[in-house]
C-alpha positions in Angstrom: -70.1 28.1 236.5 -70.8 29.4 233.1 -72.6 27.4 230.6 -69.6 27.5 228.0 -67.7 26.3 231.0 -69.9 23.7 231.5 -70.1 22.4 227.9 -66.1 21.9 227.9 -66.3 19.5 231.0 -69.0 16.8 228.9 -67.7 13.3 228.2 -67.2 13.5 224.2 -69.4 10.1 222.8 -67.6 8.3 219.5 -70.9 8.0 216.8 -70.7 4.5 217.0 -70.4 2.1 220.1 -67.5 -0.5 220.4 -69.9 -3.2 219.2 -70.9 -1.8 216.0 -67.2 -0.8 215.4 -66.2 -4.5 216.3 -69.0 -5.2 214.0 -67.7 -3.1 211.1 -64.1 -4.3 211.6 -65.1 -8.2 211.7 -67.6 -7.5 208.7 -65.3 -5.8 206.7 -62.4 -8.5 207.1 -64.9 -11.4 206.3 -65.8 -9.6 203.1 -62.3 -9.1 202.1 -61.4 -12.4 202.9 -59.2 -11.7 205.4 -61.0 -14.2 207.2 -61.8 -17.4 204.6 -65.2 -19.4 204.6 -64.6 -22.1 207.3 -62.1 -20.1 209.4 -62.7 -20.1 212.9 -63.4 -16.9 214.9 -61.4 -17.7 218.2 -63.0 -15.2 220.6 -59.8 -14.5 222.5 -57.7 -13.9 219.2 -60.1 -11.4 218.3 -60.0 -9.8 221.6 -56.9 -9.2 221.0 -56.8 -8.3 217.5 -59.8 -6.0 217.9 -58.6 -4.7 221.2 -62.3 -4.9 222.8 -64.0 -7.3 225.5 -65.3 -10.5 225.3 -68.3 -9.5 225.5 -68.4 -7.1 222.6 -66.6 -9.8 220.4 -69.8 -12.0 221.1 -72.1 -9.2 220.5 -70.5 -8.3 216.9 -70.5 -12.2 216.1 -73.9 -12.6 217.1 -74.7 -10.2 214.7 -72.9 -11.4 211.9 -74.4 -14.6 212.6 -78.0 -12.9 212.4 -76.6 -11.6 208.7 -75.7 -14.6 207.5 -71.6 -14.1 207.7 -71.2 -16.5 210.7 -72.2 -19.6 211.8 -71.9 -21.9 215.1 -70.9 -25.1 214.6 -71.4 -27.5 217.9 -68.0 -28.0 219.3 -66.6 -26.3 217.4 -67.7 -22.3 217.7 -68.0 -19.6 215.6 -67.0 -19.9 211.5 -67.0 -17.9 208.6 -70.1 -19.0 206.9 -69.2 -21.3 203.9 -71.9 -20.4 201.3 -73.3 -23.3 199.2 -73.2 -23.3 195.0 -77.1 -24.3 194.9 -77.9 -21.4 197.9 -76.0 -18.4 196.0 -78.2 -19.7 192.9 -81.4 -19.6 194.9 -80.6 -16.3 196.2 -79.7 -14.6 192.9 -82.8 -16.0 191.4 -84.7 -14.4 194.3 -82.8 -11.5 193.8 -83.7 -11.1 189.5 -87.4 -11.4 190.6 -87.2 -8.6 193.2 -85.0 -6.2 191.0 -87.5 -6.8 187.9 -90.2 -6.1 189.9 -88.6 -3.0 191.4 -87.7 -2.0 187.7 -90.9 -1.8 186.5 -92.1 0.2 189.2 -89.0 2.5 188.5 -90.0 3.0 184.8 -93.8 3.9 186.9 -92.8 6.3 189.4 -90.1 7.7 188.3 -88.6 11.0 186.6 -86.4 11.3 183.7 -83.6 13.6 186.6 -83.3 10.2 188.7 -82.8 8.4 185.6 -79.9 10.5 184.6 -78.4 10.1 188.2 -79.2 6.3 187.8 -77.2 6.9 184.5 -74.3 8.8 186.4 -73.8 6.0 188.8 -73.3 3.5 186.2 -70.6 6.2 185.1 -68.8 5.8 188.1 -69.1 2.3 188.4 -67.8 1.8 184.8 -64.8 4.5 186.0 -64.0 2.2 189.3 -63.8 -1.1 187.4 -61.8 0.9 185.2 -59.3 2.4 187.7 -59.2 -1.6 189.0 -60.8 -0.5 192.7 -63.0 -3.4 193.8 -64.2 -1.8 196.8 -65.6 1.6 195.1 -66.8 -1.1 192.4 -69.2 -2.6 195.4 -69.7 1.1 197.2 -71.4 2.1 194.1 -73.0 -0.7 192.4 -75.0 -1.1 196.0 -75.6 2.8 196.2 -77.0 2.4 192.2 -79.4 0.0 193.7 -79.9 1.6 196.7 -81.5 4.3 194.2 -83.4 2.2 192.0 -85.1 1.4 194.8 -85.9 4.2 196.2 -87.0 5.9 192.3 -89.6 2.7 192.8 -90.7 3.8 195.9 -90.3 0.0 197.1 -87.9 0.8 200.2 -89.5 -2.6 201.8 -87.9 -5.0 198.9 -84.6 -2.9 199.0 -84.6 -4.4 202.5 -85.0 -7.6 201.6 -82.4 -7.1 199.1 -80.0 -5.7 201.3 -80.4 -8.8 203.3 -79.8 -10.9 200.4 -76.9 -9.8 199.1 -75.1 -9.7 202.8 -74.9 -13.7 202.4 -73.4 -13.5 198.9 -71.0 -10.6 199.3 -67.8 -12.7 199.2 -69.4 -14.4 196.2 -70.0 -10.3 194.7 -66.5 -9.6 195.7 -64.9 -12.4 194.0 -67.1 -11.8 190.7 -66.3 -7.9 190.6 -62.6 -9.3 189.6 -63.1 -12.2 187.0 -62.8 -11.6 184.4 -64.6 -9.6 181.4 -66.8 -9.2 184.6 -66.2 -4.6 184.0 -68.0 -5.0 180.6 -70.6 -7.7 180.9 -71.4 -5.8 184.4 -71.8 -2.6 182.9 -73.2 -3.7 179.7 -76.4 -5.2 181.8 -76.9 -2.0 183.7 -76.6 0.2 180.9 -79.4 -2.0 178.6 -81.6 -1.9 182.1 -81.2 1.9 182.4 -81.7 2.4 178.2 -85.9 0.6 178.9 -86.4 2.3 181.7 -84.9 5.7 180.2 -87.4 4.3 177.5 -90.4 3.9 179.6 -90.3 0.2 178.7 -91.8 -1.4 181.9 -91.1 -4.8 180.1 -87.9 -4.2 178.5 
């Protein structure tokens, strides 16, 4: 049998495993509130809704529940984490220290071409609050941070971040459309990116 033969007869993989597109389709659903804080996540509802086993419906929640979406209430099962007023504070106060002290290291490190594409993100922020698009509003205010981060060189507290703002992302969803949220939003990123364009570490 010939090698091109041979090719045709392998089993074609999916890039992603039913579990992590269970995981996707659970996370995604939470964040839009298609699922509300407090809901219950009946296992065999989702089964059938997600069309997948049992057991990857337990693996997907158990890993929502590791991010902070889920949580496990005795007799009762699996919830859509409710997320506490005096928690979100905490977390955005942890969040302002990490991002100031990832700014100054951006306004170290790096180059006046990053922070024009820093600059060109805002742009298309401001054009997706613009066109109304809440998603593409999220998409790329996380992949301006994702960035500023890595202009800092401080791919560690971008982690951490990451894993902060996966427990307020309902709360980040719900803010994007408030409003006058569009010009106080960019407003703040454009002053940020005019001291570090500036070489301001503490502006």
């Amino acid at each position: 049998m010939k090698n091109t033969e041979i090719d045709q007869l392998k089993v074609a993989r999916p890039p992603k495993t039913l579990r992590q597109l269970a995981y996707d389709n659970l996370r995604e659903a939470i964040l839009n509130s298609v699922f509300k804080p407090g809901e219950r996540l009946v296992e065999r509802d989702l089964c059938q809704q997600l069309d997948v086993s049992r057991t990857v419906v337990r693996e997907a929640l158990r890993q929502l529940e590791a991010e902070g979406l889920v949580e496990t209430i005795i007799n009762q099962g699996p919830i859509v984490a409710r997320l506490e007023p005096s928690k979100a504070e905490e977390i955005y106060e942890i969040r302002a220290l990490i991002e100031a002290f990832a700014a100054r290291a951006c306004v170290q490190n790096g180059t006046d071409q990053q922070f024009d594409q820093l600059s060109r993100i805002i742009d298309a922020i401001d054009l997706a609050f613009k066109n109304e698009d809440p998603a593409e509003v999220l998409a790329q205010t996380t992949r301006f941070y994702g960035e500023f981060f890595i202009v800092a060189k401080k791919p560690f507290a971008w982690e951490m971040v990451q894993s902060l703002n996966a427990r307020i992302n309902q709360l980040r969803v719900m803010t994007i459309g408030s409003t006058n949220r569009h010009e106080a939003a960019i407003g703040e990123m454009r002053k940020i990116m005019a001291a570090i364009h500036a070489r301001d570490a503490d502006g």
